[in-house]
C-alpha positions in Angstrom: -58.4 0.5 68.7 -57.9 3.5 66.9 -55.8 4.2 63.8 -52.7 5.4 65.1 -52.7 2.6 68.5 -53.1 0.3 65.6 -50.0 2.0 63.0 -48.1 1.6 66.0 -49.0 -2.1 66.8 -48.0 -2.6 63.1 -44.7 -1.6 63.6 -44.0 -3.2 66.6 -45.1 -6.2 65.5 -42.9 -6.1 61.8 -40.4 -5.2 64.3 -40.4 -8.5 65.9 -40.7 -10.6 62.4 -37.9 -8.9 61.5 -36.2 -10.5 63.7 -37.2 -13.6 63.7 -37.0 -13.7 59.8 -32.7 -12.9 60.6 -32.5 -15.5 63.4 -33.8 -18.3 61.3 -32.7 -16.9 57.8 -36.2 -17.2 55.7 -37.5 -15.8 52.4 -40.7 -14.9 53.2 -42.7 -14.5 56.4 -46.5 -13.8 56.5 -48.6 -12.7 59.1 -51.6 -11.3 60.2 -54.7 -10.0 62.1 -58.3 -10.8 62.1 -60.2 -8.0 64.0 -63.7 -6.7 64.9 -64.9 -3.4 63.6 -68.1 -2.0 63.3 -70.0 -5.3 63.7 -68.0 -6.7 61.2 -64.0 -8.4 60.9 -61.0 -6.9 59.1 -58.7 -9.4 58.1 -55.2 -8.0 57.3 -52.3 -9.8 56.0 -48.3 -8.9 55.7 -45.9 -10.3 54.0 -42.4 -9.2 54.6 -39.5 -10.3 52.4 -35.5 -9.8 53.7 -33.6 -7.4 51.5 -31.2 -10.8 50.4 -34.2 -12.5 49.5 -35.3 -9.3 47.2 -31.8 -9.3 45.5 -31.7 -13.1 45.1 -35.0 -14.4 44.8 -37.2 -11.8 43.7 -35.0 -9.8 41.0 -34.8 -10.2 37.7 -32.7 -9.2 35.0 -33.0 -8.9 31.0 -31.8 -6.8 28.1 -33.7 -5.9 25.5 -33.9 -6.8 22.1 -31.5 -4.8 19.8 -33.8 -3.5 17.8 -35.3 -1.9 21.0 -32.1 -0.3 21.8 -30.3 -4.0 23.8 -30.6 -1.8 26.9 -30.7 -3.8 30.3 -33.7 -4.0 33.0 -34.8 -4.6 36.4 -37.6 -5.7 37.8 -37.7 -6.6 41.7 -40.2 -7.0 44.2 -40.8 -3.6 46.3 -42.0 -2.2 49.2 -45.5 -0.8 49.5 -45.0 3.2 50.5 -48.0 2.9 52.2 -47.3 0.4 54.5 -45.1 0.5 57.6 -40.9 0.4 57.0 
């Protein structure tokens, strides 16, 4: 398989978690691949997380102290740019 067969197959197949992840309303769905490649395996792994499930599972919210300016933060789970969308 070459690169971009496999970038494609990626996609196609967060296309179809996607999916399923909607229809039956889940946090978190993991997948994956084991492969051959030059005599040896590549074993890849995704995790995809709905965007609801970023906002109200995997964000967090805090202010800082006031003596560091009592300003408010965010922290939240991301996507990986590298990875397909």
């Amino acid at each position: 398989m070459n690169e971009a067969a496999g970038d494609s197959n990626a996609v196609m197949e967060f296309d179809k978690v996607e999916r399923v992840v909607a229809s039956q309303d889940v946090s978190l769905a993991v997948g994956g691949r084991i492969a051959r490649s030059r005599g040896g395996l590549v074993v890849a792994t995704y995790a995809q997380v709905p965007v609801e499930s970023v906002e109200s599972r995997f964000t967090w919210r805090l202010r800082l102290p006031q003596g560091m300016g009592g300003a408010q933060r965010v922290a939240r789970l991301r996507p990986n740019p590298s990875c397909p969308a």
